[in-house]
Structure formats: structure tokens, C-alpha cells
N, C-alpha and C positions, 0 to 999 in steps of 0.2 A: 383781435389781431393787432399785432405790435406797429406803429409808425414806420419804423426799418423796413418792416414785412410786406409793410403797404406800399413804401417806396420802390424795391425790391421788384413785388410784383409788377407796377404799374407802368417803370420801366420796361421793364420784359413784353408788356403788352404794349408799347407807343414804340418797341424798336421794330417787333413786328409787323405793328398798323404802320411803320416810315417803309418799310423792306415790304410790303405789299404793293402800297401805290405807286412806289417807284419801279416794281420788277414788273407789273403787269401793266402793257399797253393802253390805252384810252380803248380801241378795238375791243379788246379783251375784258374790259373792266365790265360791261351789259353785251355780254352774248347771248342772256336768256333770263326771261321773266315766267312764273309761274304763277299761275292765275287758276282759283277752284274756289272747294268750298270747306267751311273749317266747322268741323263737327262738334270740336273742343271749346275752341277761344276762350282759355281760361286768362287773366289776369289777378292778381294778386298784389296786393299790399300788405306788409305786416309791419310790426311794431314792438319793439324791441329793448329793453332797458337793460345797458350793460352790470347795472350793481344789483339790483333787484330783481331779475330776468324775470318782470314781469312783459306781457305779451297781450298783443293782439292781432286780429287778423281779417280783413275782408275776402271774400272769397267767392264769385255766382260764374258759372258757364252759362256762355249761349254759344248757338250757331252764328256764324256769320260770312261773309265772303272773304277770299283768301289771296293776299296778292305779296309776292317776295321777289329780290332779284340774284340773280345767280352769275356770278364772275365765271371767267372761265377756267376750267378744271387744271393742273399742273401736275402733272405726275413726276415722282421723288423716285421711285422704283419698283417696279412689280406694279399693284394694285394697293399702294400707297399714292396719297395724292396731297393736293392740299388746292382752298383756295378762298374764294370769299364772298358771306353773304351782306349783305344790304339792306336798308329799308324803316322804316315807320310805324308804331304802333298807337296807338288809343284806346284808351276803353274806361270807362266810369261804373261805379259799381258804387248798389243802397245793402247790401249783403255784410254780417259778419259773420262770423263762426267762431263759436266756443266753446270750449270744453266743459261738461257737466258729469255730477255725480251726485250719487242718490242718499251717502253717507257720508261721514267726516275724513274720510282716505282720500279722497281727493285727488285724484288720477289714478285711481289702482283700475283693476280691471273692470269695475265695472262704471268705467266712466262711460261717456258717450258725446259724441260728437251733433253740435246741433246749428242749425244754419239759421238767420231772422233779422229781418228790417227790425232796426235798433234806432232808426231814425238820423242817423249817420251817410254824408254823401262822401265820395272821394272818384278824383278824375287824374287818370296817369297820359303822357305822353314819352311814346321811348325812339331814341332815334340810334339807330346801331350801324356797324362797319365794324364785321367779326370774322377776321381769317379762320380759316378752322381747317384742321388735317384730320383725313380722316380712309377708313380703308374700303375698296370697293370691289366686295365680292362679287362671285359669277359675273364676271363685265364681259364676256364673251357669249353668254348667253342673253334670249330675246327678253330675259328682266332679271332684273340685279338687284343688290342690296349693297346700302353704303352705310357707315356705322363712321361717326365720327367726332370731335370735339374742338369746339370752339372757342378762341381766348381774342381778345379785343375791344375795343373802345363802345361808351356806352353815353348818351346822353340822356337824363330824366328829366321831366319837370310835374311834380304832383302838387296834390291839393286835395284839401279834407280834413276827415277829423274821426277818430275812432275811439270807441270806448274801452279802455280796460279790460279785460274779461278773462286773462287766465294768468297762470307764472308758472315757468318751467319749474321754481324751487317751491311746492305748495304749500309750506311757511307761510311766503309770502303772498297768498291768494286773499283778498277780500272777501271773504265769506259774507257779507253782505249780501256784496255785488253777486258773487253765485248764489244765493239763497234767492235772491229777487228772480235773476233768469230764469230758474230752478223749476219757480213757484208760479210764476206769472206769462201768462200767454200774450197779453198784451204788456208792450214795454214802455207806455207813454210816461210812469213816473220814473226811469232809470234816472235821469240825472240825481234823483235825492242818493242813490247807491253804489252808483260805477263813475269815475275818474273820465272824465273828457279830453282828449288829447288832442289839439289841433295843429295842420302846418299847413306852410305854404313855400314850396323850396324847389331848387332846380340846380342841378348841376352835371358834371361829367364824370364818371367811372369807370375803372377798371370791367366788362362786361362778360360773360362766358356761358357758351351755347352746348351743349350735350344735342344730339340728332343722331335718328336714323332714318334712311329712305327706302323703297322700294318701289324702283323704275320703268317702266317699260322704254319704250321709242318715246314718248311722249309724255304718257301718262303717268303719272305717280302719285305714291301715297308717302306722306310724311311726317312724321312728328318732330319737335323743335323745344326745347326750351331755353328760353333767354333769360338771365337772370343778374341785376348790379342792387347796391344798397348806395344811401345816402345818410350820412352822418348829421342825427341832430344834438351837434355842439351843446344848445342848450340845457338838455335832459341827461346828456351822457346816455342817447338811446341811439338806433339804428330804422333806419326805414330801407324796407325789403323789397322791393318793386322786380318781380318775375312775372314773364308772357309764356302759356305754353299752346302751340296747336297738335290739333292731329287733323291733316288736311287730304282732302283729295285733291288734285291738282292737274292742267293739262300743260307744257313749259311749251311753250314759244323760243326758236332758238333766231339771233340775229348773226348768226356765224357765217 
């Protein structure tokens, strides 16, 4: 993405995050906290080289408990609404995932997806404030469903270091480095074959949520993804940092 584009964007998202906290009261900003459990808690980090689009990627689910805060809803028209969510995420992960195959094609069909402590640590911190508009069906009835998308402000701060392991162009794949994955169940000699890529970096971004819920009085179920990148200047590469839950939830409303 082009610099203009990025200006463009990120504009558009800080006129929005000014035109939120100023149109909605202090009152209105915490009228409700949802508190449950998250079946999903994925986190993600990837790793990204804009000339070589070589790749890589951490990647482990667990369960964990599930806590969000929820501004107060503003209806635009009809069962159009919009409003804004809130909140803090962490999560550290010894997980990568790489792509394998068993011949010289190298992403064709019968590649295969495979997951494994590489000996690699990495730890994210996300803190977010993401207006999002979005539509909320059956709200007349005793449970509803709301479907909507979120653009907004994002802060990161990671750390870690992750191996090389695949490339969208398979040109440029290490064959090595997969041939070792490939062949070897234990990974203690990778460093003689796969590329180390280490950082430690923190900044603020452009941020955007995709969500759907399905609510009763109280109770709800919901999924979320939150997703910003940060630029490493040095490598001309990108780092990927997205949270997704799929939570069960009970909301506390302070209204």
C-alpha cells in the first residue's frame, strides 16, 4: 500500500476516533462490560517481506477468559447503528505454522499445513478504541443478531523472533529450510537452515474489527477480529498482529 493511501486511510480513521469521543458523553462511553469465556483466543503474528514475499507466521489457540467494553449503541436509522468498542489484549505464543509439501511444486495441492515449537518466543500487547457501524437484526425479538465492521485506532507493542518458513512467490522458498521441516520431527538444528528474524517494536495504527453477535437480554455469543500491521523499515517487511475470539459472554449494563 502506497504512503498517500496510508495517509488517506488513517486520516479517515482519527477523524472518526475525534467525531466519537467527542459526540458520545462520558455516561455513554461504559454502559456495559461483557465478561465470559473465549473458546477461540486466537492471536497471531506474521511476518512479511515486501520484495521477496517471503513469510512467516505464529499461530496456537487456547481457551481463556473473556472481558470487552461496550459504548453505548446510536442508531443512524432503522436497525443501522453504530458505536464503539474498547479494551486490551495479550497473549504470547512458542507456536509456528508452515507450509509443507512432499514434492518440488511447492504449494500445489498437496501441500499441507503444519504447526511446531521451532524454539521461537514472541509476546504481543494490543490496546484498541474501534468505532464500528454495524446492522442489528431481529432487535425486536427476545434474541438478535448484529453483523458489523470496525475501522479505528490501534496500539501494538510486540517482541520476538520467528523463523522463515514459507514465500507466497515459491521461487523464492528455501528449500533447505523446508526440506529440514519436511524431514525432521525434532527442530533443535534449524538455525544451520532457516533465516532468524528478530524485533522488538511498538507503535500505533490504523486498526479494523469485522464482528458478529448474537444476543439475548444478557447473554451473548460473539465473535471479533481485530487486526493492525507494523512496519519494519529495516527489512522493507511488515508485521501482522490480529486477535480473534469466539466468546460466550454475560454483559453488565451500567445504564
Amino acid at each position: 500500500m502506497s504512503l498517500y493511501r496510508k495517509k488517506i486511510i488513517f486520516f479517515i480513521c482519527y477523524s472518526f476516533f475525534i467525531l466519537s469521543i467527542t459526540t458520545i458523553n462520558a455516561e455513554e462511553l461504559l454502559p456495559g462490560v461483557r465478561i465470559g469465556y473465549d473458546f477461540f483466543n486466537s492471536g497471531i503474528m506474521g511476518y512479511y517481506e515486501e520484495e521477496t514475499r517471503r513469510t512467516a507466521q505464529t499461530d496456537n489457540r487456547e481457551s481463556a477468559p473473556y472481558i470487552t467494553f461496550i459504548a453505548f449503541p446510536n442508531q443512524i436509522s432503522g436497525g443501522l447503528y453504530w458505536n464503539v468498542k474498547y479494551g486490551y489484549k495479550s497473549f504470547e505464543k512458542n507456536k509456528q505454522k508452515f507450509d509443507l509439501a512432499e514434492d518440488a511444486s511447492r504449494g500445489g495441492n498437496n501441500s499441507f499445513l503444519k504447526e511446531g515449537d521451532l524454539g521461537t518466543r514472541n509476546s504481543a500487547e494490543i490496546y484498541y478504541f474501534i468505532p464500528s457501524l454495524y446492522y442489528h437484526f431481529f432487535r425486536e425479538n427476545a434474541v438478535s443478531l448484529m453483523i458489523g465492521l470496525g475501522y479505528g485506532l490501534g496500539y501494538a507493542k510486540i517482541k520476538g523472533d520467528l523463523y522463515i518458513t514459507d514465500s507466497y512467490a515459491k521461487s523464492n522458498l528455501d528449500e533447505d529450510c523446508h526440506d529440514y521441516l519436511l524431514n525432521n520431527k525434532s527442530h533443535e538444528n534449524i538455525s544451520q537452515f532457516c533465516e532468524r528474524v528478530k524485533l522488538e517494536k511498538e507503535g500505533a495504527q490504523v486498526a479494523w474489527s469485522p464482528h458478529f453477535t448474537i444476543q439475548g437480554e444478557n447473554i451473548g455469543f460473539e465473535f471479533t477480529w481485530i487486526n493492525m500491521n507494523l512496519d519494519d523499515d529495516n527489512r522493507k517487511a511488515k508485521w501482522d498482529i490480529s486477535y480473534s475470539n469466539l466468546a460466550l459472554y454475560y454483559q453488565f449494563n451500567f445504564e
